[in-house]
C-alpha positions in Angstrom: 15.9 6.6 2.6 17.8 9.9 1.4 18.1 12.6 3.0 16.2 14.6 0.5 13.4 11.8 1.0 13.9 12.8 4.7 13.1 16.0 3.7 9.8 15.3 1.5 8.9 12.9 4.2 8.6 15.9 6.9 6.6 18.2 5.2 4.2 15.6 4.2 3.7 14.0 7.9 3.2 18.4 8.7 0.9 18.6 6.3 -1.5 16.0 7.3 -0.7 16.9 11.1 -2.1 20.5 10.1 -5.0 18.7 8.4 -5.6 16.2 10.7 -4.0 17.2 14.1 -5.6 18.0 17.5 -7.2 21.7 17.0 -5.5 24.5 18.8 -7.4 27.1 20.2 -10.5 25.6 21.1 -11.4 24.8 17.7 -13.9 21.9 16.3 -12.6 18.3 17.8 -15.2 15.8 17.7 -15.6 11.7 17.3 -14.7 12.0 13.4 -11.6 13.6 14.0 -10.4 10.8 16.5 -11.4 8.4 14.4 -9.6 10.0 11.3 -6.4 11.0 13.4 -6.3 7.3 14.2 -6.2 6.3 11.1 -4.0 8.4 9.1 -1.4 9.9 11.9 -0.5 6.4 12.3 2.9 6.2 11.7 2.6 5.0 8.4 5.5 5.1 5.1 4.5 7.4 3.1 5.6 5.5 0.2 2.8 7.4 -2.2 3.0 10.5 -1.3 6.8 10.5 -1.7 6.3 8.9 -4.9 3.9 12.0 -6.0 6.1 14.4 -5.1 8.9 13.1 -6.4 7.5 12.7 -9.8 6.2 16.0 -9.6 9.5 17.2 -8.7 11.2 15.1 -11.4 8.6 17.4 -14.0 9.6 20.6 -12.5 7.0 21.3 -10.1 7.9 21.4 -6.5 6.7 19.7 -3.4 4.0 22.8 -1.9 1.8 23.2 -4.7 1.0 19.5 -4.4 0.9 18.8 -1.0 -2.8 18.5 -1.4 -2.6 15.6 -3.9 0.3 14.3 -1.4 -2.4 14.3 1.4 -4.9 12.5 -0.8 -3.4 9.6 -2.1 -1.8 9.0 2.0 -6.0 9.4 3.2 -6.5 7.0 0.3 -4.3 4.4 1.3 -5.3 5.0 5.1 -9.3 4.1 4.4 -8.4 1.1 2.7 -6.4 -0.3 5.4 -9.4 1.0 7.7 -12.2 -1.3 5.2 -9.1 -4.2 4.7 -9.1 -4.6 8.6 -12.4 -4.9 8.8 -12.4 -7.6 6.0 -9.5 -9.4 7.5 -10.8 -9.2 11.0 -7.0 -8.1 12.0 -6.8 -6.6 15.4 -3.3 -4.6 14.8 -2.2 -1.7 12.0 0.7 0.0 12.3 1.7 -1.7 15.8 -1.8 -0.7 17.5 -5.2 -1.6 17.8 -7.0 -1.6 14.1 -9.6 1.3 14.0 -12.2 -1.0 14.2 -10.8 -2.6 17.6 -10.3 0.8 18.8 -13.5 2.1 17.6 -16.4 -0.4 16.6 -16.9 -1.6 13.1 -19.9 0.7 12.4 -17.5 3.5 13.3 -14.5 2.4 11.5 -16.8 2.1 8.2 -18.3 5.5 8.1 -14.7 6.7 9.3 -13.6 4.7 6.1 -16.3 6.1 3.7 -15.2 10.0 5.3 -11.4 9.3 4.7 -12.4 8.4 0.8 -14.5 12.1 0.7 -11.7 13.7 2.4 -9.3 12.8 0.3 -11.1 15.0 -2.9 -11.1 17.8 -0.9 -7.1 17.4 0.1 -6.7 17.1 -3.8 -8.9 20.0 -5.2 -6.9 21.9 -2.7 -4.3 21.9 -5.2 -6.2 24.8 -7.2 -6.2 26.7 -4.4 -2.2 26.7 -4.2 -1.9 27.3 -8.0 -2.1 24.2 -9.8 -4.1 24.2 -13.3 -7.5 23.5 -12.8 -7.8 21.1 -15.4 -5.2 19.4 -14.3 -6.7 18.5 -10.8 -10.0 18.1 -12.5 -8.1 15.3 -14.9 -5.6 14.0 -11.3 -9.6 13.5 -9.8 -10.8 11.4 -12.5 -7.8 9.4 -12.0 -8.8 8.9 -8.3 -12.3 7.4 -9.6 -10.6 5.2 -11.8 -8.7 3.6 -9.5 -10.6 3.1 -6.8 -13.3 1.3 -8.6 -10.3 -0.6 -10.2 -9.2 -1.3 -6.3 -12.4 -1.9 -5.8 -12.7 -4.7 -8.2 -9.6 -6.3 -7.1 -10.9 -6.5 -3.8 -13.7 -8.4 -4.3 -11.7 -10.8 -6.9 -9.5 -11.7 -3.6 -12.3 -12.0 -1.5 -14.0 -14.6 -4.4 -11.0 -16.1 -4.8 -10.1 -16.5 -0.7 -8.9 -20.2 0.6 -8.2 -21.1 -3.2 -4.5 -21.7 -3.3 -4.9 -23.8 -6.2 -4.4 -20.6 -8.2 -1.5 -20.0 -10.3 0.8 -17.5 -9.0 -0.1 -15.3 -11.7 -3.3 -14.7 -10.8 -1.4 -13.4 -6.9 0.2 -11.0 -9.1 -2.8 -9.8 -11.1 -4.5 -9.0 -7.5 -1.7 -7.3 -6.6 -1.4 -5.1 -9.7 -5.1 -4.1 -8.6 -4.5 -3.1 -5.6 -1.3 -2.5 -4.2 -0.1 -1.8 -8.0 -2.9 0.1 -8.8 -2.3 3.0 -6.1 1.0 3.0 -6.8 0.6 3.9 -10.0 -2.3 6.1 -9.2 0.5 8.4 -7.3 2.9 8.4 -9.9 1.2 9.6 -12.3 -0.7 12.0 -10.7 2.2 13.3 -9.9 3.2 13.4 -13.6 -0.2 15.1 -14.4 -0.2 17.9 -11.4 3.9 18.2 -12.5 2.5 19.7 -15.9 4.6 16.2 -17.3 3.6 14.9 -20.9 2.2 11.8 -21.8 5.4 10.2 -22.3 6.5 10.3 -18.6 3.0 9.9 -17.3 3.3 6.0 -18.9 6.6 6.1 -17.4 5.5 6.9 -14.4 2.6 4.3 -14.0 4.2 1.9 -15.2 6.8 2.3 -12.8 4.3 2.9 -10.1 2.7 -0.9 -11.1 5.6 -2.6 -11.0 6.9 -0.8 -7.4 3.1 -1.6 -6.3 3.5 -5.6 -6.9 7.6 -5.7 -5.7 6.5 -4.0 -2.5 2.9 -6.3 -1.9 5.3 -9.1 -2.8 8.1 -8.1 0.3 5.0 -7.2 2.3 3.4 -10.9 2.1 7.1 -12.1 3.3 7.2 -9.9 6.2 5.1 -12.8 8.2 8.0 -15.1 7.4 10.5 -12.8 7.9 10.2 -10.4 11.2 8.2 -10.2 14.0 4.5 -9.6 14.4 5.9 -6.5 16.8 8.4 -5.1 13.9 5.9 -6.0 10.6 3.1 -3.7 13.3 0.2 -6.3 11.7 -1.4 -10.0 12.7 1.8 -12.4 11.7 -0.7 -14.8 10.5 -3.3 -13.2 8.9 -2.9 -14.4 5.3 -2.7 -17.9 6.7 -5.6 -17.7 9.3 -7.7 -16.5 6.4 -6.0 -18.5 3.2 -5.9 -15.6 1.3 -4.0 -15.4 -1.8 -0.7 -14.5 -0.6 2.6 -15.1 -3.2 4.8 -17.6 -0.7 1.6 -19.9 -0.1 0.1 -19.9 -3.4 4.0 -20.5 -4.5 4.2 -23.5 -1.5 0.8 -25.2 -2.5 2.1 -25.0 -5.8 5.0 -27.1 -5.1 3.8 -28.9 -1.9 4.0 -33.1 -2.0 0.0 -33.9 -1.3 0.7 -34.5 2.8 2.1 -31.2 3.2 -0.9 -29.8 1.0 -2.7 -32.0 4.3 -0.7 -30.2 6.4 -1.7 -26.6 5.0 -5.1 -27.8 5.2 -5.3 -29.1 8.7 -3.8 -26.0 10.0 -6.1 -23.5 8.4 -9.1 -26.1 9.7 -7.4 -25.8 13.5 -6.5 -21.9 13.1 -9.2 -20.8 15.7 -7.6 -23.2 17.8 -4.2 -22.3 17.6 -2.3 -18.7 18.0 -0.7 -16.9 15.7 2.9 -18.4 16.3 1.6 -21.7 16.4 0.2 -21.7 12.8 3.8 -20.0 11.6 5.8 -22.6 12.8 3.5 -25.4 11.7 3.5 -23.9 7.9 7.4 -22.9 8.3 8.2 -26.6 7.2 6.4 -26.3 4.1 7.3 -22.5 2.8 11.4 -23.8 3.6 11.2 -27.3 1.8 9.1 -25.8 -1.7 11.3 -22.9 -1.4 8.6 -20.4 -1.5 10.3 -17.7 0.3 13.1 -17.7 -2.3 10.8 -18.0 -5.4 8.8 -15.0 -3.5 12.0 -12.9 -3.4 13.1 -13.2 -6.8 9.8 -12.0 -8.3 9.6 -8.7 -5.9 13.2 -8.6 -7.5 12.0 -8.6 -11.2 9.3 -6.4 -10.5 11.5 -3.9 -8.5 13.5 -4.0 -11.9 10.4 -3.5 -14.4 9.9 -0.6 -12.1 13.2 0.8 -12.4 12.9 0.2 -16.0 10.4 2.3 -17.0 11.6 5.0 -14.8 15.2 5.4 -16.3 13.6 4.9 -19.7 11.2 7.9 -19.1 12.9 10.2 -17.4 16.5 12.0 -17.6 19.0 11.5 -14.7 18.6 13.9 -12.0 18.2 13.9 -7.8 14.4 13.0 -8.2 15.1 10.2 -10.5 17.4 9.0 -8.2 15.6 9.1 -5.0 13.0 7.3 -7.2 15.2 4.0 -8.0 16.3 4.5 -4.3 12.6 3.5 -2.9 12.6 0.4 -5.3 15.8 -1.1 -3.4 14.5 0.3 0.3 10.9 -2.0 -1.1 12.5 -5.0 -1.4 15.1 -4.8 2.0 12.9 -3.3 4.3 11.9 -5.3 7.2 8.8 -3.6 8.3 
């Protein structure tokens, strides 16, 4: 990270410690706020909403008018992971119990279903700090969009869960839905609260997509790559619950039919066996088909589809290049 994205970084996590923080002065502190300060003050990236800001930037506009939107697309992301949890039945986000561990699955829903609410109300804030009204009322219509599009993509990977038959493409389809889809979502609202044209907001998006898929592509290695302590999430969560994950859809692909058996008798025994124990039984496999490798170099095209559109939108300058800077920080990060 730059020290400019050092910079963007800070007053984002101050923003959403102002909005979501433990109230000075005796002020209003209830179950809701534990919940939500769980959940968002989480140590998390902040990959989107330095990707909002920057694009905003990049159209002229600078980072405190659209903190709001910043917030947003970070309370966004943060009630996904709450309802993906929950889905998953992981016990860990972020290096600590899942919300729903924490909490109770009723609560982490409804915590969930306030985070998506909450998140209008960061972004209409915008108006408030002098952003066009129309232009939040158009960045808002964007937010609908994508979450049913999310949404959608959701239930295609549930439908599709313990089918690795699939062909890798479809892995990246889901991925452009989700992962892609938010990514893109903050980019271009960006553009849109940025006063950008039409031009740099498909630039933007497109970039976005392609970032989205590169960085759900590194983030399916991280299993296979680092620790369960360093990744801060169940190591074998995509395996435990054969979900369509790039380095085993890309190792059934090219698996002999007994270490197909072998996938299969692992995910039969997973109740059985801990986390470490259905790694190292699948390791084998992932090495000999390469699926690691193959994983690698399509988070590498992708990271340069996303760079791409972004040099082919927009003109050089410090934004721009703390922008390509986040593709290459995507695809080494380790956690």
């Amino acid at each position: 990270m730059t020290t400019g994205t050092n910079t963007t970084t800070t007053q984002v996590r101050a923003a959403l410690e102002r909005r979501f923080g433990h109230r000075a002065g005796g002020g209003r502190s209830d179950e809701l706020d534990r919940m939500n300060r769980h959940a968002v003050l989480g140590g998390g990236k902040l990959l989107r909403p330095l990707v909002l800001l920057e694009f905003g930037a990049a159209c002229g506009t600078p980072a405190a008018p659209l903190l709001g939107a910043a917030e947003a697309v970070e309370v966004l992301h943060s009630a996904s992971l709450v309802h993906d949890d929950i889905i998953d039945g992981d016990d860990l986000r972020r290096g600590r119990p899942a919300l729903h561990r924490a909490y109770g699955t009723e609560r982490a829903l409804v915590t969930g279903d306030a985070l998506f609410f909450m998140a209008f109300s960061a972004l209409t804030g915008c108006v408030r700090a002098g952003v066009p009204a129309e232009a939040v009322v158009r960045a808002c219509a964007m937010v609908a969009d994508t979450g049913e599009e999310i949404s959608r993509g959701v239930l295609r990977e549930l439908a599709l869960s313990g089918d690795w038959e699939l062909p890798p493409g479809e892995g990246l389809r889901m991925a452009g839905q989700k992962t892609g889809a938010l990514l893109a979502l903050a980019a271009g609202v960006g553009v849109v609260l940025g006063g950008g044209d039409a031009p740099r907001l498909t630039a933007a998006t497109a970039y976005g997509h392609a970032l989205g898929i590169a960085f759900q592509l590194r983030d399916d290695l991280l299993p296979w790559t680092t620790s369960e302590a360093v990744a801060g999430k169940p190591a074998a969560s995509d395996l435990r619950n054969r979900r369509a994950a790039m380095p085993l859809l890309l190792a059934w692909q090219y698996a002999t039919p007994a270490e197909r058996a072998r996938l299969t008798a692992l995910t039969a025994d997973a109740p059985l066996l801990t986390d470490d124990e259905l790694l190292a039984g699948a390791a084998p496999v992932l090495h000999r088909t390469d699926a690691l490798a193959r994983t690698r170099e399509l988070a590498r095209a992708h990271a340069t589809a996303a760079k791409y559109a972004l040099t082919g939108g927009f003109p050089p300058c410090p934004h721009r290049d703390r922008l390509l800077a986040l593709t290459d920080w995507a695809l080494s990060r380790e956690s």
